[in-house]
SEROKOL-244974 format. One line per 4 residues: number of its first residue (from 1); their letters; for each residue x, y, z of C-alpha. Coordinates in steps of 0.2 Angstrom, whole numbers, plus 5000, padded with zeros to 4 digits. Layout:
REM SEROKOL-244974
NUM	a	X,Y,Z | ...
REM end
This chain:
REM SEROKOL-244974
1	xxxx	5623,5367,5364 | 5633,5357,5373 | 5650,5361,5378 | 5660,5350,5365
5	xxxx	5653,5358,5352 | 5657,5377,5361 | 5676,5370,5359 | 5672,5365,5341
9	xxxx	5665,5378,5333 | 5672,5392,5343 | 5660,5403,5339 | 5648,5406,5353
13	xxxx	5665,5411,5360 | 5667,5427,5351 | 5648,5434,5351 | 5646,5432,5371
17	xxxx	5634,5448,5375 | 5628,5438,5393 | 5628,5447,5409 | 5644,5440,5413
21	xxxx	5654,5446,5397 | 5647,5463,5401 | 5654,5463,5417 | 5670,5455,5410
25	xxxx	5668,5472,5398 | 5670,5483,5411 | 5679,5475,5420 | 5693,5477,5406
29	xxxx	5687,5494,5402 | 5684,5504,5416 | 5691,5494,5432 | 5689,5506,5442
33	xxxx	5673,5511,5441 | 5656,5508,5454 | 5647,5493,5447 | 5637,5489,5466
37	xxxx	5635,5501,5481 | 5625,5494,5495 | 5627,5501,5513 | 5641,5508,5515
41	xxxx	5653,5500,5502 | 5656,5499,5482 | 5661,5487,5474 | 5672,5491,5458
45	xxxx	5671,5481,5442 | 5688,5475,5443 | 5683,5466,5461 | 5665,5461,5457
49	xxxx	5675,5452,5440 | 5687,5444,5452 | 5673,5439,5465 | 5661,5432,5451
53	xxxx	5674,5422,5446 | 5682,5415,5461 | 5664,5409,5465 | 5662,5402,5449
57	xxxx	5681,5390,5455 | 5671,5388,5472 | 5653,5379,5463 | 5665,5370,5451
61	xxxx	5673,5365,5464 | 5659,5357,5474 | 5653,5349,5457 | 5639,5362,5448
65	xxxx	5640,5362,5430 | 5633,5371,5415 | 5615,5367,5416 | 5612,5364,5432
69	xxxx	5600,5377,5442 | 5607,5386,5456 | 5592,5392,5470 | 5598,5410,5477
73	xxxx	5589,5413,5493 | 5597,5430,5498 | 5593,5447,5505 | 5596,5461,5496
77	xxxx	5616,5462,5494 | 5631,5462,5485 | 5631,5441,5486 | 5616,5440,5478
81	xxxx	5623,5449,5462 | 5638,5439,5464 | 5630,5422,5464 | 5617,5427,5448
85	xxxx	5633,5431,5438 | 5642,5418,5445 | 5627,5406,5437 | 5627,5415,5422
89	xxxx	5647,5414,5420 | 5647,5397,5424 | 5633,5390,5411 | 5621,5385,5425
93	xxxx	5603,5393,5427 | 5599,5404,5441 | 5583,5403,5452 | 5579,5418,5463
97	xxxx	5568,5412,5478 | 5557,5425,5487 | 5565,5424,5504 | 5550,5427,5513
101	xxxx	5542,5410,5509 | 5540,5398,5521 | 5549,5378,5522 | 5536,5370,5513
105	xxxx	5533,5386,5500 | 5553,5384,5495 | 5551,5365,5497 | 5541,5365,5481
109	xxxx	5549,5376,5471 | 5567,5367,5473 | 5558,5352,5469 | 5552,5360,5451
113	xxxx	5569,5367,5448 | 5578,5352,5456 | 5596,5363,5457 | 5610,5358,5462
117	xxxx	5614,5370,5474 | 5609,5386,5484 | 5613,5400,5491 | 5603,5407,5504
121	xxxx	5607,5420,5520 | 5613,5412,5535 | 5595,5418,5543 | 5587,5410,5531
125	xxxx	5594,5394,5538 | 5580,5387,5547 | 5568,5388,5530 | 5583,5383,5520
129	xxxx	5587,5366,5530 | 5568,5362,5532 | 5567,5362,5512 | 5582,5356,5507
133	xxxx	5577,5337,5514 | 5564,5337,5501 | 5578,5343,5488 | 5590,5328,5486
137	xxxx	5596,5337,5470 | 5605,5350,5479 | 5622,5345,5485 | 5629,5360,5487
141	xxxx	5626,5375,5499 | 5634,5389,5503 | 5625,5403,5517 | 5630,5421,5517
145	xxxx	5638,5426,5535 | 5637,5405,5537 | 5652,5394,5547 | 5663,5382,5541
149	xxxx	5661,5373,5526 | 5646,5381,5518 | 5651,5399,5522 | 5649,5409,5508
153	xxxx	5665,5420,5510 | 5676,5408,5515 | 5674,5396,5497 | 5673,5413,5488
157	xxxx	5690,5417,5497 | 5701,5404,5496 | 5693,5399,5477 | 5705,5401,5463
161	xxxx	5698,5412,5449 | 5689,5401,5435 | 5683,5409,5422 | 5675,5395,5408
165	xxxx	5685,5396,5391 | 5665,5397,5383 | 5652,5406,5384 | 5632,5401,5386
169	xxxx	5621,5403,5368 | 5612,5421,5372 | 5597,5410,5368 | 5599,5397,5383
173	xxxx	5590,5399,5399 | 5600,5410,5410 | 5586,5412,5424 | 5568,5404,5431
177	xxxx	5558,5416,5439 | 5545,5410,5448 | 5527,5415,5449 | 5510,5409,5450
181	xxxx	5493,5407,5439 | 5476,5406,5443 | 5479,5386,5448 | 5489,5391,5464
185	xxxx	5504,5382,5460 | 5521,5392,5454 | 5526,5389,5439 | 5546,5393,5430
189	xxxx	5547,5407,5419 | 5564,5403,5410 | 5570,5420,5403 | 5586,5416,5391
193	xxxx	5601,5426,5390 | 5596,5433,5374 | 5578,5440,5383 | 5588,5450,5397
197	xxxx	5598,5459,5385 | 5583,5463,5372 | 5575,5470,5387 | 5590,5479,5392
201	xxxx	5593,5485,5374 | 5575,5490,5375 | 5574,5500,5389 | 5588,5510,5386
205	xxxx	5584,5515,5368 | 5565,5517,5374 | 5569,5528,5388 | 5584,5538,5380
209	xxxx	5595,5537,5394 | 5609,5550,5397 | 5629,5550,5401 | 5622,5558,5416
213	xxxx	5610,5545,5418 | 5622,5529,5424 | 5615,5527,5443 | 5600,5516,5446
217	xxxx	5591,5512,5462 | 5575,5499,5463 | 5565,5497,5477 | 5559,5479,5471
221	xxxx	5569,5465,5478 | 5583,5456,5470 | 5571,5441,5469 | 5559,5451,5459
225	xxxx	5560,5455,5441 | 5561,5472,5442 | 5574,5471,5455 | 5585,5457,5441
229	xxxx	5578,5470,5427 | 5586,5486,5436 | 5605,5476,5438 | 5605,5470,5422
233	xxxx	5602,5488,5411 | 5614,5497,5423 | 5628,5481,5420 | 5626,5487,5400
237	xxxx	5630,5502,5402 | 5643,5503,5414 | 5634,5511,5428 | 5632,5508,5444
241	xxxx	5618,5500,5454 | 5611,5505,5472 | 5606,5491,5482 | 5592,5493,5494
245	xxxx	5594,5484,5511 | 5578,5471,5515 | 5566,5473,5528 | 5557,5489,5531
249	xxxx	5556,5502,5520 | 5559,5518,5528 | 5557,5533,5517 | 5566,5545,5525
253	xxxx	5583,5533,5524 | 5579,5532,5508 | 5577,5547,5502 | 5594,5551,5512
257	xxxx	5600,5537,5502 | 5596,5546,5483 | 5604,5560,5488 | 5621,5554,5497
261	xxxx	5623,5543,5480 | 5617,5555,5468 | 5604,5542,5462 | 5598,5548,5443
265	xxxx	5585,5536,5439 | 5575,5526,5454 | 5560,5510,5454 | 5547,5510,5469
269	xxxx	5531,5504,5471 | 5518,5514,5473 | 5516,5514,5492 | 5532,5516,5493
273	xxxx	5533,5534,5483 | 5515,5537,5494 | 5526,5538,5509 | 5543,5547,5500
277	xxxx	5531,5561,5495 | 5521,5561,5511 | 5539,5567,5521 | 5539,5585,5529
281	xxxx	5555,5592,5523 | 5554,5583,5506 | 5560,5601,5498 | 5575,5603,5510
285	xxxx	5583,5587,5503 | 5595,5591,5488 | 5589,5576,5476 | 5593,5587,5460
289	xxxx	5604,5571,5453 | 5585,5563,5450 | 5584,5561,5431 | 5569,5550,5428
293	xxxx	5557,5540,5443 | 5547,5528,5439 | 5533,5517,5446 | 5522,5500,5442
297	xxxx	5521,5483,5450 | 5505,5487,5457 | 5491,5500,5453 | 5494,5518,5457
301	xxxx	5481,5532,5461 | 5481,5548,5450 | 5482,5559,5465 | 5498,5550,5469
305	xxxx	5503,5553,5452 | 5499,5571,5452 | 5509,5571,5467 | 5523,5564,5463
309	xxxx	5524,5573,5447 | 5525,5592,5459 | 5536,5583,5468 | 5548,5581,5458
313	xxxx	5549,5594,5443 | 5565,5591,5437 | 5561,5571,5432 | 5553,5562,5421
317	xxxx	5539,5552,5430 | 5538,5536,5419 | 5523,5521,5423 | 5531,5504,5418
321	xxxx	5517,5490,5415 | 5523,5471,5411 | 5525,5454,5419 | 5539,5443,5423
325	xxxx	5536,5431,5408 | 5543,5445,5398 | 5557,5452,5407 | 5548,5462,5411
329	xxxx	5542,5477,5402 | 5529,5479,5390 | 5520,5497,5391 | 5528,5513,5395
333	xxxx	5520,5531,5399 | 5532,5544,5398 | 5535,5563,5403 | 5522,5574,5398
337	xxxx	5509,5560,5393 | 5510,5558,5414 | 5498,5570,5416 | 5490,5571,5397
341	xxxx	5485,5551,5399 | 5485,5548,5418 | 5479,5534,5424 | 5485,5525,5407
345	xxxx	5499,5512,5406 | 5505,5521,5389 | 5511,5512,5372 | 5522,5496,5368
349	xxxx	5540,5498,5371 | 5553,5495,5359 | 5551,5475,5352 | 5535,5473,5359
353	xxxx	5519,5470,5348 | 5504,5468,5356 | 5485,5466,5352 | 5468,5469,5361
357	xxxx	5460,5450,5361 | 5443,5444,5364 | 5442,5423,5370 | 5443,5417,5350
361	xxxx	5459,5428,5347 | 5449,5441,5336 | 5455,5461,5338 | 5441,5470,5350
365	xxxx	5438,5486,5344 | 5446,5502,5351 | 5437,5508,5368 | 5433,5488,5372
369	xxxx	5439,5481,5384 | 5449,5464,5378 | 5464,5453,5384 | 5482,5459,5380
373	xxxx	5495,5449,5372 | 5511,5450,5365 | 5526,5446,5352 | 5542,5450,5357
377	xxxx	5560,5445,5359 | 5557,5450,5377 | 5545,5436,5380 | 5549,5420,5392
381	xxxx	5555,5404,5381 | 5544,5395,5391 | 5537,5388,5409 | 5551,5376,5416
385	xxxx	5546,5357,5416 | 5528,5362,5411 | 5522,5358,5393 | 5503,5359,5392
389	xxxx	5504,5378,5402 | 5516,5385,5390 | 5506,5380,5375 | 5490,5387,5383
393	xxxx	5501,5403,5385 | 5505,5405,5368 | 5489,5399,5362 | 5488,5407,5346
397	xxxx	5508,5413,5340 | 5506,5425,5352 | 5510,5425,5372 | 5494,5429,5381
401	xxxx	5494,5440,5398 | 5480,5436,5409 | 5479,5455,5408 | 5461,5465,5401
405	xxxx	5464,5483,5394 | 5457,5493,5382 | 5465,5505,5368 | 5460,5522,5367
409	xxxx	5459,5533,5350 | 5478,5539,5352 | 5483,5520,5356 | 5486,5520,5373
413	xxxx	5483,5506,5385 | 5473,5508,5401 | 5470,5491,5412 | 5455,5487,5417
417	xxxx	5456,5470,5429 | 5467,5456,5427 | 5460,5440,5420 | 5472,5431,5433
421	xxxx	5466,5430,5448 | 5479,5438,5457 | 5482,5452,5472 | 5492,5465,5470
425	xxxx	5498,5470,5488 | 5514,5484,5490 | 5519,5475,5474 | 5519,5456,5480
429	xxxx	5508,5447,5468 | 5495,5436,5479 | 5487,5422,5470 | 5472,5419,5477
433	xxxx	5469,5401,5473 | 5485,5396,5483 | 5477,5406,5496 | 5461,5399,5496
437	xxxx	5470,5382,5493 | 5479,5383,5511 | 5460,5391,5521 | 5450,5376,5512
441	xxxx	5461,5363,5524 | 5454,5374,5538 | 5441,5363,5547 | 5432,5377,5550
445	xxxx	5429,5381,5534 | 5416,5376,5521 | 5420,5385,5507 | 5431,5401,5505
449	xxxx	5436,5416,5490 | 5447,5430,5493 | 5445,5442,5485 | 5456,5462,5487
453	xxxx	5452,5476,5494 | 5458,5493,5495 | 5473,5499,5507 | 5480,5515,5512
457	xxxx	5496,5508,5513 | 5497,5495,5502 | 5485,5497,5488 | 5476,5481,5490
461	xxxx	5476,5468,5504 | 5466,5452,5504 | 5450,5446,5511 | 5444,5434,5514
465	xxxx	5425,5426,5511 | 5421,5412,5520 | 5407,5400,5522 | 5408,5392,5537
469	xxxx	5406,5373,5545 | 5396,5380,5559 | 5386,5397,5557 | 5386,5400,5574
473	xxxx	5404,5396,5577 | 5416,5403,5561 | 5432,5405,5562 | 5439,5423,5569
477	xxxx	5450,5434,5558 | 5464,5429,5572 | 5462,5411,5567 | 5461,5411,5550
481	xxxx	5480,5423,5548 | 5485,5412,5561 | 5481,5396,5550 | 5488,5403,5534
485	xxxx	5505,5411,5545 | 5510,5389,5545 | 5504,5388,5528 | 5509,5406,5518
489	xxxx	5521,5419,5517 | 5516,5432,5529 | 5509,5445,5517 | 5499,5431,5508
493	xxxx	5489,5430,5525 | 5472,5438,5524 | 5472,5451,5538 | 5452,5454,5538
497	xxxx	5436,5438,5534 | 5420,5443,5529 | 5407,5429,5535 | 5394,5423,5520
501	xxxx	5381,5410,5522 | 5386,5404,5505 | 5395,5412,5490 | 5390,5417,5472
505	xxxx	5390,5407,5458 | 5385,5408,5440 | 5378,5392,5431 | 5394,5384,5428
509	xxxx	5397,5383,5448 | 5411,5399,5447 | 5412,5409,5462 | 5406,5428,5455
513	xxxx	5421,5437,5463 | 5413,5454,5456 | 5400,5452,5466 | 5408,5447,5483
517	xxxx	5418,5463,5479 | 5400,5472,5478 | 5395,5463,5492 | 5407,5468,5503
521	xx	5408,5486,5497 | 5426,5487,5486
REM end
């Protein structure tokens, strides 16, 4: 809807439930209240309001509008927050970039989003620059810690306050997170106001979450969804939100981190709580606050579960399962079906519908193994700027996940492989075909799969297959990260090769990934 018809209906006005009119809730309601903590500051809600709103007079200012997509290529940190609310207040859409992507990486995704301006770290200026020349869309940018003109603090300091007399319609795009299918290329999930919320609603019904229960920490980064998803249900409710610094993770900081904010529910991966409970004097450290903890963006051991679940008697271990496109949650497992069902991603959440496929779209039978797909308010409008893969998404009326699982007798899910063909590495989703997109430019390549493997650390990390030019000169494991390190995101970069003479294929000419996993022993 467009802006004249906010003014002349007046309506969207008065049933705002956006991030921003939570936030502007609080703000009202409890001012003084923690709404961010990161190092060693908190934000209240009174000043986030007046921050988000400043930076909403500074991108009006410089000429951003309602509709326009704003690229946030932050670190971890208050400003990010700031500038997703700000593009929420202000009507525009918000487009969270990984910040470890490389020039040409962001260079493609700013031309799919085309925004008019960005946000990005003053460290990240090098990238930012380098892919901004192929972005003439964006006019505007402003760097966190930058100088002059485009410093961050500076336009949200001397901004007036703007706060827009309407508010957006729940169900317009309010964010595009990207990520990637089995052609290698990203693609836009647009997530609507209206999704974030259901989610939020969701969660917090689903999960029954106590007065007691108002302090959240994520270990995901904010460019994540389940970094975004973590902010968002903790802005409902009033809480306050823990901020986890970029770079490396260190458990004993942040274990010393839970315990000084008396942290009651927490996100981590599951490499990262393998190196929480792996520290010596984990019992000595008063983390009693710790109502629930909870683990999923990439596969989990049941020894690890086991573990964490001694570690920690006093929570509720819960196993999250879902995907960006639908904001993200889709399965729980919760509290004492931990250990009755380990190993299990549990049952639907709250508004979510799901069914166990087979290629047609008929129902598999319980104990097959099928592709999961889903109804739900929850689930993505649609992929930005591209038609033909939404409709193939949901083929059928309902949104189809990539993922196969099978049902057992009581209804829970278990996951069995993912359709996609995607790496889960420390929680970093790695899509192999861009990979193998980047090695196949090599000219010592012929032909190249990867394929992942089991890590200690990080639960899988990817291989590389390779069919060399020269069998008596292939590449050397060196070269080839080398290579994709110009190329890729560094933990896209296959660390180990395996040499083939040639790779297999079934009769239609697909490489047999199964068996180069066989093959190579994983």
């Amino acid at each position: 809807m467009t802006d004249t018809a906010h003014h002349a209906t007046g309506i969207l006005t008065g049933r705002g439930m956006t991030m921003s009119d939570q936030l502007s809730r609080h703000a009202r309601k409890i001012p003084d209240s923690g709404a961010l903590t990161f190092e060693s500051g908190t934000r209240t809600y009174r000043e986030l309001d007046d921050r988000v709103s400043r930076l909403v007079g500074a991108l009006r200012s410089r000429g951003v509008r309602p509709g326009d997509r704003i690229a946030v290529m932050c670190l971890n940190g208050i400003e990010a927050v700031e500038t997703y609310l700000a593009s929420v207040r202000l009507g525009a859409i918000c487009v969270p970039v990984n910040f470890r992507l490389v020039a040409d990486e962001v260079a493609y995704l700013l031309g799919d989003c085309e925004p008019a301006a960005v946000v990005a770290d003053a460290g990240l200026t090098p990238t930012v620059d380098a892919a901004l020349a192929a972005a003439p869309s964006a006019h505007t940018c402003l760097l966190v810690g930058g100088h002059g003109d485009r410093d961050y603090e500076r336009a949200v300091r001397e901004s007036t306050p703007d706060i827009p007399e309407t508010t957006a319609d729940i169900q317009d795009p309010a964010f595009i997170m990207y990520t990637s299918g089995t052609t290698g290329r990203p693609k836009g999930a647009v997530l609507t106001h209206s999704n974030l919320l259901m989610h939020a609603f969701s969660s917090i019904t689903h999960l029954g979450v106590a007065a007691d229960d108002r302090v959240g920490l994520s270990g995901a980064p904010l460019f994540h969804i389940a970094g975004l998803g973590a902010v968002s249900t903790n802005l409902l409710l009033g809480g306050r939100s823990v901020l986890v610094r970029s770079g490396r993770f260190d458990p004993a900081e942040m274990v010393d981190l839970l315990a000084r904010e008396r942290v009651s529910n927490c996100f981590f991966v599951p490499a990262q709580w393998q190196a929480i409970c792996a520290l010596p004097d984990l019992a000595d450290r008063d983390l009693s606050a710790l109502r629930r903890i909870s683990w999923g963006a990439a596969p989990a051991s049941s020894t690890l579960l086991r573990t964490m679940i001694d570690t920690f008697p006093q929570a509720e271990v819960v196993t999250m399962f879902g995907q960006t496109e639908c904001s993200p949650i889709t399965t729980v497992l919760r509290g004492e079906d931990s250990v009755r069902k380990i190993g299990s991603v549990g049952t639907p959440m709250l508004n979510v519908e799901v069914r166990v496929v087979d290629d047609d779209m008929n129902d598999v039978a319980r104990g097959e193994v099928g592709e999961i797909v889903y109804r739900s308010p929850m689930v993505m409008r649609e992929y930005w700027g591209k038609p033909a893969e939404t409709a193939e998404a949901f083929r059928g009326g309902w949104f189809h996940s990539g993922d196969l699982v099978r049902e057992d007798e009581d209804g829970y899910f278990y996951v069995v492989d993912r359709k996609k063909d995607m790496i889960i590495s420390g929680g970093e989703n790695i899509y192999c075909a861009e990979v193998e997109n980047a090695l196949a430019a090599h000219p010592g390549i012929a032909e190249v799969a990867l394929i992942g493997v089991p890590d200690p650390r990080w639960g899988e990390a990817p291989l590389a297959v390779i069919v060399p030019r020269d069998a008596a000169n292939p590449p050397t494991a060196d070269e080839v990260e080398a290579w994709c390190r110009r190329r890729l995101a560094g933990y896209k970069c296959p660390r180990r090769i395996s040499v083939v003479a040639e790779l297999p294929r079934n009769p239609s000419g697909k490489v047999l990934k199964t068996r180069l996993r066989a093959e190579t022993g994983t």
